[in-house]
VOVEX-120932 format. One line per field, with one value per residue: residue number from 0; x, y, z of N, C-alpha, C in turn; residue in one letter. Coordinates in steps of 0.02 Angstrom, whole numbers, plus 50000, padded with zeros to 5 digits. Atoms other than C-alpha are relative to their C-alpha. Layout:
! VOVEX-120932
nr [NUM/...]
npx [X/...]
npy [Y/...]
npz [Z/...]
capx [X/...]
capy [Y/...]
capz [Z/...]
cpx [X/...]
cpy [Y/...]
cpz [Z/...]
rest [a/...]
! end
This chain:
! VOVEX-120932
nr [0/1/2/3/4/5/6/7/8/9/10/11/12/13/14/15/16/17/18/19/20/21/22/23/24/25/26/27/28/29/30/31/32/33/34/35/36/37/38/39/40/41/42/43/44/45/46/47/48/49/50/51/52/53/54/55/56/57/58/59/60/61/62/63/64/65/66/67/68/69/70/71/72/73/74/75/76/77/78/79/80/81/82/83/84/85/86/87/88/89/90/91/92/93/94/95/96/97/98/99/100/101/102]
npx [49964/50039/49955/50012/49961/49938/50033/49961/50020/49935/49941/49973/49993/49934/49994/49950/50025/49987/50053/50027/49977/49978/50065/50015/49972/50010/50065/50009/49975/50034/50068/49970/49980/50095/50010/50074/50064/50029/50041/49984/49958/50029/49988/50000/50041/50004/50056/50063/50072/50055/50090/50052/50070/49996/49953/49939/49934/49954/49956/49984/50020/49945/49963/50022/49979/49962/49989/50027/49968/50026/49961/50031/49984/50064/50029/49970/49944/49960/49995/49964/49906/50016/50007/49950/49948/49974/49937/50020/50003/49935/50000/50043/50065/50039/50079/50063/50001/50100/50007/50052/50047/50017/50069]
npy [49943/49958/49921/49916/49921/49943/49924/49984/49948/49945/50012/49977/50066/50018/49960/50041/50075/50060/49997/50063/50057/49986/50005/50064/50049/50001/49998/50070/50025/49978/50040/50083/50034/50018/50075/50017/49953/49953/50012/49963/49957/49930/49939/49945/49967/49938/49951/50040/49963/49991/50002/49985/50002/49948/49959/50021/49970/50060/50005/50031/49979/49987/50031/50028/50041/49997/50072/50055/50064/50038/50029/50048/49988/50010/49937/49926/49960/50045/49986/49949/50044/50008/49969/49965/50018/49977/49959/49941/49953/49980/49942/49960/50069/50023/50055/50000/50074/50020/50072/49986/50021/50062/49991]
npz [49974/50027/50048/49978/50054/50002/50047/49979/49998/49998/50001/50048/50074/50001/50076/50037/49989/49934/49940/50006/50001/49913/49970/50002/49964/49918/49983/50008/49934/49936/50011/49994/49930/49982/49997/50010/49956/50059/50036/50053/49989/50024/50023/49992/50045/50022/49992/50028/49980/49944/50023/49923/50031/50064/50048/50013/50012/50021/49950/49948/49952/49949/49983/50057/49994/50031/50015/49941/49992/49972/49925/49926/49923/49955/49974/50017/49971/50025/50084/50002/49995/50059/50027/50005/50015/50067/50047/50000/49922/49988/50059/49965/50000/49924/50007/49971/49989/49991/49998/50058/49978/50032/50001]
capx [49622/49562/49617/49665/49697/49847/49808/49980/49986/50130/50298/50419/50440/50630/50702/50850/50859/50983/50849/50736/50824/50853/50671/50607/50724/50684/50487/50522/50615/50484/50336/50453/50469/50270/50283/50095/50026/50049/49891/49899/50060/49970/50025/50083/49917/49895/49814/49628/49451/49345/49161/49038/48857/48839/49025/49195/49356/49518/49625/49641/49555/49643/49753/49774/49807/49998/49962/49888/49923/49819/49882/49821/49846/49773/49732/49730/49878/49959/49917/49994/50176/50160/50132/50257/50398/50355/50478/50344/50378/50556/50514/50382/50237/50097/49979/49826/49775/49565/49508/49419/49255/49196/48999]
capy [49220/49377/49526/49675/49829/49916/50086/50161/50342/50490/50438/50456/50368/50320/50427/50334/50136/50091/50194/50067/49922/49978/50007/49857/49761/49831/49817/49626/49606/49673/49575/49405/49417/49414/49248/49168/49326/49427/49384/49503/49584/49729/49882/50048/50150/50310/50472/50423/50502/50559/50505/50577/50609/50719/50770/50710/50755/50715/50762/50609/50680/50738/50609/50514/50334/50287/50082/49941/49762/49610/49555/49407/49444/49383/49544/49728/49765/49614/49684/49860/49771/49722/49876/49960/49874/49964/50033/50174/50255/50270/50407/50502/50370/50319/50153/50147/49971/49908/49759/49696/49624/49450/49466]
capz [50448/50404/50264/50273/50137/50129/50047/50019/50019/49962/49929/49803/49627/49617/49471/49414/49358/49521/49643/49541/49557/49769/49793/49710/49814/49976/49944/49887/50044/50160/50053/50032/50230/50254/50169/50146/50240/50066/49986/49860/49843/49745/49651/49626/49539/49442/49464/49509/49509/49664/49614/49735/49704/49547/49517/49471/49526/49453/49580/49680/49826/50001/50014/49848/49847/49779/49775/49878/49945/50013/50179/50297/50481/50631/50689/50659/50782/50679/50504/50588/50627/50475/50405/50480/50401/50233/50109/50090/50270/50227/50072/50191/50128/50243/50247/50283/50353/50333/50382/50218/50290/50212/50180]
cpx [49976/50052/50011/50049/50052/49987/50082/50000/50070/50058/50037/50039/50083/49992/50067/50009/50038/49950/49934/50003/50009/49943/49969/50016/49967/49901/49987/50030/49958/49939/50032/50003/49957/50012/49922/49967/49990/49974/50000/50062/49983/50041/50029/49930/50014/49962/49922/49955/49957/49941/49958/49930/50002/50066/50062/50070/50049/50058/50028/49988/50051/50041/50011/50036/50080/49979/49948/50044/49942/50040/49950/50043/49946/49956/50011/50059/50034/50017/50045/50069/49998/50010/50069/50076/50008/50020/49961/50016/50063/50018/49925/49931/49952/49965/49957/49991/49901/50025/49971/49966/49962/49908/49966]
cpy [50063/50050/50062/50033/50028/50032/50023/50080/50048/49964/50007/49967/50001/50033/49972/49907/49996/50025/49934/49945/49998/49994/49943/49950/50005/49977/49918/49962/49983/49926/49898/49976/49969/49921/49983/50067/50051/49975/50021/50042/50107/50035/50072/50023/50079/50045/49984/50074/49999/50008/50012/50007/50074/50049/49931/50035/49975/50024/49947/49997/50031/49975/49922/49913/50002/49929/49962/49911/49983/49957/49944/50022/49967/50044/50064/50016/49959/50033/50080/49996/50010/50045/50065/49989/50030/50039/50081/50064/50033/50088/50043/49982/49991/49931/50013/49939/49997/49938/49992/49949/49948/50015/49925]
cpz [49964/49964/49997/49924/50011/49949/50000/49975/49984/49949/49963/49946/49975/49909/49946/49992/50053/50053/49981/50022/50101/50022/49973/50044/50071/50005/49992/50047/50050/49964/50004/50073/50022/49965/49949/50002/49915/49936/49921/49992/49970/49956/50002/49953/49992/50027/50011/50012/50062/49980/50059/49971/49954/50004/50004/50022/49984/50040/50046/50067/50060/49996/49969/49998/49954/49952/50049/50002/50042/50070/50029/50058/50055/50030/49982/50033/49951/49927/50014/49990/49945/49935/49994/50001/49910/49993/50008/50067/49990/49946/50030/49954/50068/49965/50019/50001/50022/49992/49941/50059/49942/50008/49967]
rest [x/x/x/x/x/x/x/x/x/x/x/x/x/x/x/x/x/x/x/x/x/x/x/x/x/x/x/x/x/x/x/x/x/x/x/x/x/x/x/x/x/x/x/x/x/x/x/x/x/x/x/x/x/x/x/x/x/x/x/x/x/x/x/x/x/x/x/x/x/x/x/x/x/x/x/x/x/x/x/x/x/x/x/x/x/x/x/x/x/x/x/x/x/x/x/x/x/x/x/x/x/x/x]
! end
């Protein structure tokens, strides 16, 4: 069955422990529902670097990753469903959904 990236994009880092303890829940809801399908459940990540040919930026670029996750799906519309059951959408978040490609 094939994999797909979830890039997660924006959203907003719960500032008190019960928004903690609320958003944890709801993102272990959504990933506990997937089952098998969440390969990797993934991450939130930090600030990153845009490496391009001879420079650096540390901005994060346009549209800076928050996190990711490993998904199985049968298909891209499948891995979209999928996608759009996350917590991130609800705090003006986006996914981004790639197939990863097996070589």
């Amino acid at each position: 069955m094939p994999k797909y990236l979830f890039v997660y994009h924006g959203g907003k880092k719960p500032e008190s422990p019960k928004e903690i303890e609320e958003v944890m829940a709801k993102w272990g809801a959504w990933l506990g529902g997937m089952g098998a399908a969440a390969i990797d459940p993934g991450n939130p990540v930090g600030m990153s670097k845009t490496v391009s040919n001879g420079s650096v930026a540390d901005n994060g670029g346009a549209n800076p990753a928050s996190g990711y996750g490993v998904i199985s799906a049968s298909s891209m519309d499948n891995a979209v469903t999928l996608a759009k059951g996350c917590p991130i959408l609800e705090v003006d978040g986006t996914v981004e959904v790639a197939e990863i490609m097996e070589m």
